[in-house]
Structures are given as C-alpha cells and as structure tokens.
Jmol script that loads the backbone (N, CA, C; Angstrom):
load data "model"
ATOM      1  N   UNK A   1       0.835  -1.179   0.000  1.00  0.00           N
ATOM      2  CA  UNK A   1       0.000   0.000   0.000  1.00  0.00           C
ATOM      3  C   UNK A   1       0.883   1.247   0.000  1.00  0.00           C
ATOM      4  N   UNK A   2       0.493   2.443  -1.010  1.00  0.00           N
ATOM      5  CA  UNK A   2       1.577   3.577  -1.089  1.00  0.00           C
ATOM      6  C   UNK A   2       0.580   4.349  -0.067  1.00  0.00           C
ATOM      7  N   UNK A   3       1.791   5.628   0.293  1.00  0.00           N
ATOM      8  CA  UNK A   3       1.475   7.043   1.329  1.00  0.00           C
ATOM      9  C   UNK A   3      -0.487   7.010   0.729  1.00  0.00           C
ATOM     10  N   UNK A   4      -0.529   7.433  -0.429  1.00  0.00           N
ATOM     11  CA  UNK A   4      -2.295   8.049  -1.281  1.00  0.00           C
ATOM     12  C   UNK A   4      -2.797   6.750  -0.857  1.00  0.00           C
ATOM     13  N   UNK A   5      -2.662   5.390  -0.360  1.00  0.00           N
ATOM     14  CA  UNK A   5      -3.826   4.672  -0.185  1.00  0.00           C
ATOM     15  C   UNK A   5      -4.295   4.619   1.637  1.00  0.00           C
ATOM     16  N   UNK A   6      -4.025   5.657   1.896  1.00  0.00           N
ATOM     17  CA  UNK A   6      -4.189   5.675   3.374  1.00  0.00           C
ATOM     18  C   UNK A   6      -4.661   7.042   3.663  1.00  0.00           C
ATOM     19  N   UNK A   7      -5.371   7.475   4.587  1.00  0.00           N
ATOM     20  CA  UNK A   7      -5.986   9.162   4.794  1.00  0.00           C
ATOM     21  C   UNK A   7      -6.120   9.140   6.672  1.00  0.00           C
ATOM     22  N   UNK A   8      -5.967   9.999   6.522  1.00  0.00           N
ATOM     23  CA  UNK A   8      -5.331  10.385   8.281  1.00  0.00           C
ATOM     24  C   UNK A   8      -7.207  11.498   8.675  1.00  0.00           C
ATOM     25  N   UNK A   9      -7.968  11.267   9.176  1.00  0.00           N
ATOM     26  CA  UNK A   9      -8.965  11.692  10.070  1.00  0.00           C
ATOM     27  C   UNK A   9      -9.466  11.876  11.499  1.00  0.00           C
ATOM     28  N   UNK A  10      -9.999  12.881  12.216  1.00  0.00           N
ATOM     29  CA  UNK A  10     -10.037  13.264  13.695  1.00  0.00           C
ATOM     30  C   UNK A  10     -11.615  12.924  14.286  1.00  0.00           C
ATOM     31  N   UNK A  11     -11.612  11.941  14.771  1.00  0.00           N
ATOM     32  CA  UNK A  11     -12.758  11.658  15.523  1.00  0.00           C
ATOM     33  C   UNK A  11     -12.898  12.084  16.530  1.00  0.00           C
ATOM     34  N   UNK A  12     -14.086  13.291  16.573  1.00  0.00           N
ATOM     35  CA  UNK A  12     -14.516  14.263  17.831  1.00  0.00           C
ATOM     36  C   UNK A  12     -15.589  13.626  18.599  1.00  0.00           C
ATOM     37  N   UNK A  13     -15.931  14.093  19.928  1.00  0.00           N
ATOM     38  CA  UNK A  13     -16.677  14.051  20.982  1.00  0.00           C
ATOM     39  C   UNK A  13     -16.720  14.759  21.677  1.00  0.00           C
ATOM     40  N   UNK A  14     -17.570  15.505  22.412  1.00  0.00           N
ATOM     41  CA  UNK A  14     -17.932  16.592  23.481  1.00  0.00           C
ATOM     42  C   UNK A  14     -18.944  16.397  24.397  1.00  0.00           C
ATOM     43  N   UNK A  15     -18.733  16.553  25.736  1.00  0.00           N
ATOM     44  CA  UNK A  15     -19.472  16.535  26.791  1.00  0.00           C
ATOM     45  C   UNK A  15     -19.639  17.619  27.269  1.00  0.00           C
ATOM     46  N   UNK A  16     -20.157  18.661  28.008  1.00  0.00           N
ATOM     47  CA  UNK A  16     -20.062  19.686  29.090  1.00  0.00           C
ATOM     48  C   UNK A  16     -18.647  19.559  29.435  1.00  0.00           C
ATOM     49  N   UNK A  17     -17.996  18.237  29.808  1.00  0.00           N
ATOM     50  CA  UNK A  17     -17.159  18.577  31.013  1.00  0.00           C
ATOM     51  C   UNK A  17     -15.565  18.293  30.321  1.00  0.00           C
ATOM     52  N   UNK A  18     -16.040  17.707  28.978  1.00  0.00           N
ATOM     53  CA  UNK A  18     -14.404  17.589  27.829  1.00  0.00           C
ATOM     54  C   UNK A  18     -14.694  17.232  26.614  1.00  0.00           C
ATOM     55  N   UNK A  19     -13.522  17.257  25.936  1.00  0.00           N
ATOM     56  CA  UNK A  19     -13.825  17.409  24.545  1.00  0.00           C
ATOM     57  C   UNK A  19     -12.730  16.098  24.227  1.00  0.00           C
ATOM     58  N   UNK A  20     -13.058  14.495  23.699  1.00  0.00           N
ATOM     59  CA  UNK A  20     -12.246  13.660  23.275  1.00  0.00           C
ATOM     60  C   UNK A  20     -11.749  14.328  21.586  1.00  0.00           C
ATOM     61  N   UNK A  21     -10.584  13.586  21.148  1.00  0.00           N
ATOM     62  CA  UNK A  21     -10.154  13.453  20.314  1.00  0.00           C
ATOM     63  C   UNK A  21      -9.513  12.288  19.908  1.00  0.00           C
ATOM     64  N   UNK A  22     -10.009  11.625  18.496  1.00  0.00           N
ATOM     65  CA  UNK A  22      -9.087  10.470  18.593  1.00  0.00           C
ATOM     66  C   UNK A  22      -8.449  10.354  16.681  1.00  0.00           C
ATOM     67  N   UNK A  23      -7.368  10.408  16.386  1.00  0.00           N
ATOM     68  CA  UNK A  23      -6.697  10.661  14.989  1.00  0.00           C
ATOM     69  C   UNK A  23      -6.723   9.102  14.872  1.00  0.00           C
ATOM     70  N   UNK A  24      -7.582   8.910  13.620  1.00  0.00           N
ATOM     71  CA  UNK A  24      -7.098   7.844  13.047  1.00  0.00           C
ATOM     72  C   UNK A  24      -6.492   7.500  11.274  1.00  0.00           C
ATOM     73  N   UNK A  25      -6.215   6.427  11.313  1.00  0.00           N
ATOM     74  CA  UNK A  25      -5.102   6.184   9.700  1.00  0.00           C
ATOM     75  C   UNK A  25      -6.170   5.338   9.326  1.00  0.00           C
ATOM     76  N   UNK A  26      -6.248   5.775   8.017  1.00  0.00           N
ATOM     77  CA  UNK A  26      -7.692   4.574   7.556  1.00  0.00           C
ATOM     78  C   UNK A  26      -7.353   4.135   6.072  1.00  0.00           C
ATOM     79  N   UNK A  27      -7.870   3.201   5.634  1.00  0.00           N
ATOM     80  CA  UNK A  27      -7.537   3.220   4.300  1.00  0.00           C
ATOM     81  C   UNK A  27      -8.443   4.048   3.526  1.00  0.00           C
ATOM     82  N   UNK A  28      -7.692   4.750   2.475  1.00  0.00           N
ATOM     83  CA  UNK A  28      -8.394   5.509   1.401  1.00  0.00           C
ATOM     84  C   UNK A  28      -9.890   5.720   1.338  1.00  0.00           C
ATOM     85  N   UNK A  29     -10.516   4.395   0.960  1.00  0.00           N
ATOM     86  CA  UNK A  29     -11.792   4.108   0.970  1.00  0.00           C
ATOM     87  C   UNK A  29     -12.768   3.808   2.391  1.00  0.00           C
ATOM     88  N   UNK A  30     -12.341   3.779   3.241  1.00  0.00           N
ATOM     89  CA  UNK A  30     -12.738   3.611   4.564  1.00  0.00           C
ATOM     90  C   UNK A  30     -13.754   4.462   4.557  1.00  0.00           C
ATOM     91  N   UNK A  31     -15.261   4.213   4.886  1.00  0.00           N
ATOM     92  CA  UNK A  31     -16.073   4.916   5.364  1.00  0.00           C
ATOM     93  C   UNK A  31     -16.132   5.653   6.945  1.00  0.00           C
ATOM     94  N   UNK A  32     -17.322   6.440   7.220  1.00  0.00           N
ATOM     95  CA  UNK A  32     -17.114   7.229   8.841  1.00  0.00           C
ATOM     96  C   UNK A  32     -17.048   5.752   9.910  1.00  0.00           C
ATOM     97  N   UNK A  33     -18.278   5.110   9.226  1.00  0.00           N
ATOM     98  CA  UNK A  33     -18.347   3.943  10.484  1.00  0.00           C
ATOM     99  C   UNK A  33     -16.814   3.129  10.576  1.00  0.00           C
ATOM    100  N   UNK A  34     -16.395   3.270   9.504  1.00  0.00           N
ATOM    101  CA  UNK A  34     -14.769   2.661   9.502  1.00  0.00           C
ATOM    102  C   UNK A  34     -13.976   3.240  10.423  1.00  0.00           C
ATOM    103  N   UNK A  35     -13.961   4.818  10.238  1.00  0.00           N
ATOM    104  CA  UNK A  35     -13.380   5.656  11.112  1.00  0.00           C
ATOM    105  C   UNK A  35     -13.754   5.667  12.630  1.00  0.00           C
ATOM    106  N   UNK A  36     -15.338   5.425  13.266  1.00  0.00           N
ATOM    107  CA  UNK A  36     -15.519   5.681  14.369  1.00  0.00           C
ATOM    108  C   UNK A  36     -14.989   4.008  15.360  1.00  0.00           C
ATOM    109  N   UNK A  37     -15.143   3.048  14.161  1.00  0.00           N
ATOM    110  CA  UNK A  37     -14.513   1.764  14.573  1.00  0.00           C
ATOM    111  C   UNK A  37     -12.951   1.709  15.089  1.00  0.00           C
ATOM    112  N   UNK A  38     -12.442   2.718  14.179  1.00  0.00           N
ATOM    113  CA  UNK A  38     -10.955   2.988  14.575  1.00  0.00           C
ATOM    114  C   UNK A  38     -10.586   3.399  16.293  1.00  0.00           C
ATOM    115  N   UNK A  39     -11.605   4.742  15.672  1.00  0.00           N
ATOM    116  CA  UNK A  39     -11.135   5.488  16.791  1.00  0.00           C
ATOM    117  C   UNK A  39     -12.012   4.624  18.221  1.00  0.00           C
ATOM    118  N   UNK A  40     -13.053   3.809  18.384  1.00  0.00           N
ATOM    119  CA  UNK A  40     -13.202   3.596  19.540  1.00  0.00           C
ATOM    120  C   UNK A  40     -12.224   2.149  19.952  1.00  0.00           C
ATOM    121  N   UNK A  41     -11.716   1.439  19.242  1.00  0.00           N
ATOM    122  CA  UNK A  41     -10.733   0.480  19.415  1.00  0.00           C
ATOM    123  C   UNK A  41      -9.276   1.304  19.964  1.00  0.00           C
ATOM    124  N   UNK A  42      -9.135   2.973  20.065  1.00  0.00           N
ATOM    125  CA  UNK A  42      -7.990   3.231  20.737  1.00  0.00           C
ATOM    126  C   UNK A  42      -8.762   4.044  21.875  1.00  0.00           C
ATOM    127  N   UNK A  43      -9.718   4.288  22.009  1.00  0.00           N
ATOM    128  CA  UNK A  43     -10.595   5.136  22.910  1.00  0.00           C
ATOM    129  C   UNK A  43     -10.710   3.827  24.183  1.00  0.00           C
ATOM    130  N   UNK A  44     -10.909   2.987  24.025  1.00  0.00           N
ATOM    131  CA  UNK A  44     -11.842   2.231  25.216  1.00  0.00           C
ATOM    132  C   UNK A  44     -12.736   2.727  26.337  1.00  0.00           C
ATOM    133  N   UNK A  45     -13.341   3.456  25.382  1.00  0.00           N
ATOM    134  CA  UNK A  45     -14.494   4.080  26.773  1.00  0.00           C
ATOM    135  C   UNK A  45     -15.649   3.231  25.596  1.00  0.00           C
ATOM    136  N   UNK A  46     -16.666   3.285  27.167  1.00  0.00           N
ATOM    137  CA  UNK A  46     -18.192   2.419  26.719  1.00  0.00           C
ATOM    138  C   UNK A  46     -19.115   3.883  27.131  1.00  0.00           C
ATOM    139  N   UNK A  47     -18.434   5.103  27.403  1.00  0.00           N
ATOM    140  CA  UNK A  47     -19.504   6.235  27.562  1.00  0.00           C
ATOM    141  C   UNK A  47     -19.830   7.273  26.503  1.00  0.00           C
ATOM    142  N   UNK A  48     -19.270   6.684  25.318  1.00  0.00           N
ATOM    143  CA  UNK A  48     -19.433   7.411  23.844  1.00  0.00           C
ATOM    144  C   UNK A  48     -20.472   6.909  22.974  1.00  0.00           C
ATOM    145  N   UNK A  49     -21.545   7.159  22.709  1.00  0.00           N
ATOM    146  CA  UNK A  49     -22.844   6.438  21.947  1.00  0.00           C
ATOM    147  C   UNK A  49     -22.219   6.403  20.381  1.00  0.00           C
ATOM    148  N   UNK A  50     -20.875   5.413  20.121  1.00  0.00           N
ATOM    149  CA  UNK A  50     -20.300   4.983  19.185  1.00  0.00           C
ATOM    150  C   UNK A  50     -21.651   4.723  18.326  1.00  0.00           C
ATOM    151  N   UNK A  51     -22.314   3.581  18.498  1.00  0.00           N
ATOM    152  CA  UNK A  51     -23.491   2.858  17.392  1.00  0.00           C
ATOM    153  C   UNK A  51     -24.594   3.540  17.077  1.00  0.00           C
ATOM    154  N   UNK A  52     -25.077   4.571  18.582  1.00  0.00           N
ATOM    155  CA  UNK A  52     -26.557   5.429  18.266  1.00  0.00           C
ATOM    156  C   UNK A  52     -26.737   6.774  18.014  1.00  0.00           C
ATOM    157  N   UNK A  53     -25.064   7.084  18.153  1.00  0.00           N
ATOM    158  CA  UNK A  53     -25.512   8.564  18.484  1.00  0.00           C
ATOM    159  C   UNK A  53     -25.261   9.370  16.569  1.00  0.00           C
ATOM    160  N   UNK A  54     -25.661  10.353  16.393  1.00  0.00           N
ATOM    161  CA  UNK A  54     -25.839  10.941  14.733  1.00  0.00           C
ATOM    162  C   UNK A  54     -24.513  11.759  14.748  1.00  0.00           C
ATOM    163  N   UNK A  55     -23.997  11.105  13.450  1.00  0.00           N
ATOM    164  CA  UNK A  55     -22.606  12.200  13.426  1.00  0.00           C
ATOM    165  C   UNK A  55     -22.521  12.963  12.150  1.00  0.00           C
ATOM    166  N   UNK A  56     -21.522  13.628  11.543  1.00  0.00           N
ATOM    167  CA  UNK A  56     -21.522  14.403  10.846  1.00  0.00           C
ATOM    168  C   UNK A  56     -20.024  15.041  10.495  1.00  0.00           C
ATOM    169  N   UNK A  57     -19.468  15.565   9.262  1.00  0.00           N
ATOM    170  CA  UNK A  57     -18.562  15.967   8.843  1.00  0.00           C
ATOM    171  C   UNK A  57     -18.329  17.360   8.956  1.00  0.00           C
ATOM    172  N   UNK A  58     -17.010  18.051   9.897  1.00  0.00           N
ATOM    173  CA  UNK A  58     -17.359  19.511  10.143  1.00  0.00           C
ATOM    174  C   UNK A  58     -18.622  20.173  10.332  1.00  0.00           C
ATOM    175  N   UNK A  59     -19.699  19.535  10.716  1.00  0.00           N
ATOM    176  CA  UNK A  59     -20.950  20.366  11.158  1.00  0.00           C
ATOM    177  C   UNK A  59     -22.253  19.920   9.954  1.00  0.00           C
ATOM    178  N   UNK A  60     -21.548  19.273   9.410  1.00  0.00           N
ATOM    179  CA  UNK A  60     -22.693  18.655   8.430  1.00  0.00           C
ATOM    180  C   UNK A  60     -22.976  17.062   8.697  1.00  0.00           C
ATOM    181  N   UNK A  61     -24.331  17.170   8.804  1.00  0.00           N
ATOM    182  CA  UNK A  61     -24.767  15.442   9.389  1.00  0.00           C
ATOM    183  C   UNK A  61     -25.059  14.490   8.317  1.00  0.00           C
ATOM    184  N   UNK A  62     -24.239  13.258   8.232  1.00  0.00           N
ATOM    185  CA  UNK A  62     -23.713  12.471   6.959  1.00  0.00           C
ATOM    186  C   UNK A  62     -24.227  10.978   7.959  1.00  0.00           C
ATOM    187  N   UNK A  63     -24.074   9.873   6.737  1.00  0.00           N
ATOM    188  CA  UNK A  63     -23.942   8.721   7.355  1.00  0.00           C
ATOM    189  C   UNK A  63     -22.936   7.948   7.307  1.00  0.00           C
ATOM    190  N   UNK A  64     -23.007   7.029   7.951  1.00  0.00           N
ATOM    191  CA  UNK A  64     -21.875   6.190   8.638  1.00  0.00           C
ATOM    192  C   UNK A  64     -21.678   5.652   7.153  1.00  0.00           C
ATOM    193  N   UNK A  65     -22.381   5.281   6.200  1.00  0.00           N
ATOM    194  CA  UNK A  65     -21.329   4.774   5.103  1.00  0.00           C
ATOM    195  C   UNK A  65     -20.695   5.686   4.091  1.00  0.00           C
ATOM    196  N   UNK A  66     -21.009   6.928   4.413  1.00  0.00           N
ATOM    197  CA  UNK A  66     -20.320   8.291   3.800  1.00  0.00           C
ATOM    198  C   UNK A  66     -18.889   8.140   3.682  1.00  0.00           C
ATOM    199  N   UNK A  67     -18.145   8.432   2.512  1.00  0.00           N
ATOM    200  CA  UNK A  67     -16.702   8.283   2.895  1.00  0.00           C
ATOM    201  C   UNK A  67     -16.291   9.419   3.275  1.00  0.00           C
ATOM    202  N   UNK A  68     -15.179  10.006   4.044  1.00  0.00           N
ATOM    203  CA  UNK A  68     -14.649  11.161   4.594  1.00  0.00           C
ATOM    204  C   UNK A  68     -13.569  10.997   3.664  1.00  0.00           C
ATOM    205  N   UNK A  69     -12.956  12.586   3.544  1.00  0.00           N
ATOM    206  CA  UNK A  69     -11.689  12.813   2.965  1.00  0.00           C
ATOM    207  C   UNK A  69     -10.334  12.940   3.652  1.00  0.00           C
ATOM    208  N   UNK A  70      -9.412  13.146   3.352  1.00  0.00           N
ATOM    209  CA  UNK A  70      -8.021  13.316   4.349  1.00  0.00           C
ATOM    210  C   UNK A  70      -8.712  14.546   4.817  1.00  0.00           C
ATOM    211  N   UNK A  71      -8.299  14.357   5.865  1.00  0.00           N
ATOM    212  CA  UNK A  71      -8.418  15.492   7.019  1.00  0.00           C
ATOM    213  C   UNK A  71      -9.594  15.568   7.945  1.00  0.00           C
ATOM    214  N   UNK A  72     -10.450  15.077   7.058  1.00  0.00           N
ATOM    215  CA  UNK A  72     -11.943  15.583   8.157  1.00  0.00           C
ATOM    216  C   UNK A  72     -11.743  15.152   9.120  1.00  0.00           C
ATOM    217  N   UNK A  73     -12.909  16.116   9.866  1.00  0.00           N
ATOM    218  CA  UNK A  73     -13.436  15.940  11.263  1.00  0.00           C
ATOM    219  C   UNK A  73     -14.962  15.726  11.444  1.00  0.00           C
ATOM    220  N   UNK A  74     -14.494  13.985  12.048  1.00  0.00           N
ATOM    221  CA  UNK A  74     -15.802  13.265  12.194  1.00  0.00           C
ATOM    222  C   UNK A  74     -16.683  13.724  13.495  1.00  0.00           C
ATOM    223  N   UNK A  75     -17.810  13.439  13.145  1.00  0.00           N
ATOM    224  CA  UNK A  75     -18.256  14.181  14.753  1.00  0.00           C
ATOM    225  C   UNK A  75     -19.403  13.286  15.260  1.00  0.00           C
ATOM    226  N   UNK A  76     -19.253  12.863  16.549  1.00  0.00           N
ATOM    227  CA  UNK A  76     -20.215  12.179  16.828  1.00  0.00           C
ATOM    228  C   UNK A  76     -21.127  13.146  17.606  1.00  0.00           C
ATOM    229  N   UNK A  77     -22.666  13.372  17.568  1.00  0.00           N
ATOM    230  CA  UNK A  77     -23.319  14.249  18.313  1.00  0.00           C
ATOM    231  C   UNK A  77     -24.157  13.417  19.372  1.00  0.00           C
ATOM    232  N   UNK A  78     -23.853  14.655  20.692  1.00  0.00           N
ATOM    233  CA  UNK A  78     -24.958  13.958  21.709  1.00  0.00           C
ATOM    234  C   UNK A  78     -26.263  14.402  21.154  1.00  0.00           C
ATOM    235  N   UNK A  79     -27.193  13.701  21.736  1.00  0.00           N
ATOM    236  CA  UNK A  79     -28.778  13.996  21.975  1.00  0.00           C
ATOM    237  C   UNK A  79     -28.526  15.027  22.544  1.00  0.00           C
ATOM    238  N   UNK A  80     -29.549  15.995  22.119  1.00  0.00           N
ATOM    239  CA  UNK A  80     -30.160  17.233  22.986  1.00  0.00           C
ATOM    240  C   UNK A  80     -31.212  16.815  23.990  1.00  0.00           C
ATOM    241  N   UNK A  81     -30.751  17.609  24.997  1.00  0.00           N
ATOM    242  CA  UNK A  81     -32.110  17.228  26.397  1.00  0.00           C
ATOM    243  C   UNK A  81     -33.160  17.827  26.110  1.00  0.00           C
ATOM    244  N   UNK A  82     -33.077  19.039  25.126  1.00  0.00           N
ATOM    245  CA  UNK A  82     -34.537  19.833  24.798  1.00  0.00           C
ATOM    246  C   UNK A  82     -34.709  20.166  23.961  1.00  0.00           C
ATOM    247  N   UNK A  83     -35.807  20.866  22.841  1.00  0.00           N
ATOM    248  CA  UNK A  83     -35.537  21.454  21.797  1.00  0.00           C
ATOM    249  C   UNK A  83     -34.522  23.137  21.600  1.00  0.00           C
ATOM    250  N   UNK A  84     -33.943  23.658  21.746  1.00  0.00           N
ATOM    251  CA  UNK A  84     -33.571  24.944  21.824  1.00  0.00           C
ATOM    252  C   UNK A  84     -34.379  25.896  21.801  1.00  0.00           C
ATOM    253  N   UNK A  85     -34.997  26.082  20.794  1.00  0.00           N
ATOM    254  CA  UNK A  85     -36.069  26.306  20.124  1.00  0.00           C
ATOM    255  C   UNK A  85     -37.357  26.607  21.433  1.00  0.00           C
ATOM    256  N   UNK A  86     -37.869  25.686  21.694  1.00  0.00           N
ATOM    257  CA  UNK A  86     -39.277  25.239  22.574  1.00  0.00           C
ATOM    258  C   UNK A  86     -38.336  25.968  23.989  1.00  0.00           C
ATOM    259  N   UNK A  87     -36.990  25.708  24.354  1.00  0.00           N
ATOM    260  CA  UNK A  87     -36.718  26.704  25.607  1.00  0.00           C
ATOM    261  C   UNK A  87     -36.995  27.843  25.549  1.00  0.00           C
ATOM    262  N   UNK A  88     -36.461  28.224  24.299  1.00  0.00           N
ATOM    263  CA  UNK A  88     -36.495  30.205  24.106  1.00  0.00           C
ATOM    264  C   UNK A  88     -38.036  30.884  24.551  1.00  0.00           C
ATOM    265  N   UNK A  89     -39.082  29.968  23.242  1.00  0.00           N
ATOM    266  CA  UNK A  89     -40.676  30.022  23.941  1.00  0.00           C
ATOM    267  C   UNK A  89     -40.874  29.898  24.979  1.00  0.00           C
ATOM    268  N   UNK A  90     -40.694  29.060  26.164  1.00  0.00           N
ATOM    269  CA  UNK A  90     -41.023  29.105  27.102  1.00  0.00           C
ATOM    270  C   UNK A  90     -40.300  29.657  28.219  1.00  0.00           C
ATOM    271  N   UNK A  91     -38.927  30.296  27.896  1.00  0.00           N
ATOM    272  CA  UNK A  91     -38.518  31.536  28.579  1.00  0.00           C
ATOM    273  C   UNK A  91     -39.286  32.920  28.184  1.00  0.00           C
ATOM    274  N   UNK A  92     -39.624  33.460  26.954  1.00  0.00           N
ATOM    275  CA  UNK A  92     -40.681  34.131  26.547  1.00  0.00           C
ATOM    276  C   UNK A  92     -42.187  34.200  27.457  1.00  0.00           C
ATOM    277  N   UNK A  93     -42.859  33.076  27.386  1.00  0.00           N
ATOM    278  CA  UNK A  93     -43.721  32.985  27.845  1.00  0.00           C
ATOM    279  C   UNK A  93     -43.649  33.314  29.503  1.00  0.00           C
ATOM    280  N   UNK A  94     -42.685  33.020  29.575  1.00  0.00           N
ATOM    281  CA  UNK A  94     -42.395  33.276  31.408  1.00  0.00           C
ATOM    282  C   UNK A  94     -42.271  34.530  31.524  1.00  0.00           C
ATOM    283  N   UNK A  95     -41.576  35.248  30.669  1.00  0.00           N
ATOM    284  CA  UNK A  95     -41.148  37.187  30.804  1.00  0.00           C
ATOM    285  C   UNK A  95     -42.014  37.625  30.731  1.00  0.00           C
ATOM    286  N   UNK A  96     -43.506  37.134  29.714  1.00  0.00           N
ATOM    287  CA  UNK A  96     -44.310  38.228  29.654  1.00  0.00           C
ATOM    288  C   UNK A  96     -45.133  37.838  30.329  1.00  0.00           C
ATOM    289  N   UNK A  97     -45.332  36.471  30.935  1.00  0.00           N
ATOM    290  CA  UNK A  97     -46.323  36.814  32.144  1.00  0.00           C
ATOM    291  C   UNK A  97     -45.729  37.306  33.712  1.00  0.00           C
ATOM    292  N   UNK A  98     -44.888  36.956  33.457  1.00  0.00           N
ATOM    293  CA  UNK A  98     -43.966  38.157  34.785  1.00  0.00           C
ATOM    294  C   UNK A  98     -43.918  39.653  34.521  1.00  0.00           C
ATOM    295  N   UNK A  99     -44.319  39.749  33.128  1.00  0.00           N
ATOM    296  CA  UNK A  99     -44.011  41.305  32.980  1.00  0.00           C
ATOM    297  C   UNK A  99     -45.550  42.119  32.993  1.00  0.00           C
ATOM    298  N   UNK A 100     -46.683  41.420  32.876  1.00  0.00           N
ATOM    299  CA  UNK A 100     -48.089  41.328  33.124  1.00  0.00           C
ATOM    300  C   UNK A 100     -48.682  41.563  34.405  1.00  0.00           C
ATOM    301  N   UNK A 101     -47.750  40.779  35.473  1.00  0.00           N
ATOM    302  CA  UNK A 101     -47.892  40.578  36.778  1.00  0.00           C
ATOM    303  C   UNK A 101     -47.305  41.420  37.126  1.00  0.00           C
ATOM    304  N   UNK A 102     -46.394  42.253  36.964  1.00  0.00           N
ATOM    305  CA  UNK A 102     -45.521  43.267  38.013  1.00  0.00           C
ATOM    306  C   UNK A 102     -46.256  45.014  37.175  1.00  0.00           C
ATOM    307  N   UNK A 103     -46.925  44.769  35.992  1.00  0.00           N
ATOM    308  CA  UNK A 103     -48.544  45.618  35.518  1.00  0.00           C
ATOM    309  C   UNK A 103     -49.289  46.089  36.566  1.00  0.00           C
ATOM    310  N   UNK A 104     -49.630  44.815  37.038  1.00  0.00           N
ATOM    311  CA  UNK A 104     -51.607  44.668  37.311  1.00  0.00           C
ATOM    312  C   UNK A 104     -50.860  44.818  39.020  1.00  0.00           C
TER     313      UNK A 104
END
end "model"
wireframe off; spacefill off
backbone 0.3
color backbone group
C-alpha cells in the first residue's frame, strides 16, 4: 500500500465537562463507520454512543457509510435534552407573564 492509499482523520466528541479526540489512519476508501470503529478500538471508553448517536462531517450530518476525505473531522453528536427552540418560547412565555404581573 503507497502514502495516497491511506488518509489520516479526527474523531470528535464533546461533553459539558471535555472534549475527546481520537486521529485515526484509515484506508483511502474507509467509510465514517470505519473511522468511528478505529477510533473507539484506541478510545476504550463504553460512555461514547459509538453505534446510536448521529454524526456528521465539520458540522454537516452524513452517514456512517459516507466516505470522509483526508483530514476531516468526524463528529459524533450527543442527543439534545430539549428542543432549543421550545426553551427560548417558554422563557418568553415566562417574561411576559412576569411582565403582566408586576402591571396589574
């Protein structure tokens, strides 16, 4: 196998409390799930949702048989606890009936 049949990629993870990184060497054609296989065979943690969780290339959400290019950055995403969205509304909804009440 020459240097071009191999591609070097960064498998990300983030918690609140750290941010993993794991560089792996893949062959050329290696898909993400290839890549996240890599990287959790040097990771050995069982607290990374390797199989369920949705990942994505620099901020774009792809699938596991997507091939990545040299360099990318794979990303595995947590679940959100809420919608973002549905918080903002219902911080809204809280201001203006607090702001109703301190009215009347």
């Amino acid at each position: 196998m020459t240097v071009s049949d191999r591609k070097h990629c960064l498998v990300v993870y983030a918690t609140p409390a750290e941010q993993a990184l794991w560089r792996v060497e893949l062959p050329a054609h290696a898909s993400v799930g290839d890549a996240l296989a890599a990287a959790r065979a040097q990771a050995g943690r069982d607290d990374v949702p390797w199989d369920e969780a949705d990942v994505g290339i620099f901020g774009q959400p792809c699938s596991r048989a997507d091939v990545p290019a040299e360099g990318d950055r794979i990303e595995i995403y947590r679940p959100l606890k809420s919608d973002p969205r549905e918080r903002r509304r219902e911080r809204v909804r809280l201001e203006r009936r607090a702001a109703r009440s301190a009215k009347g």
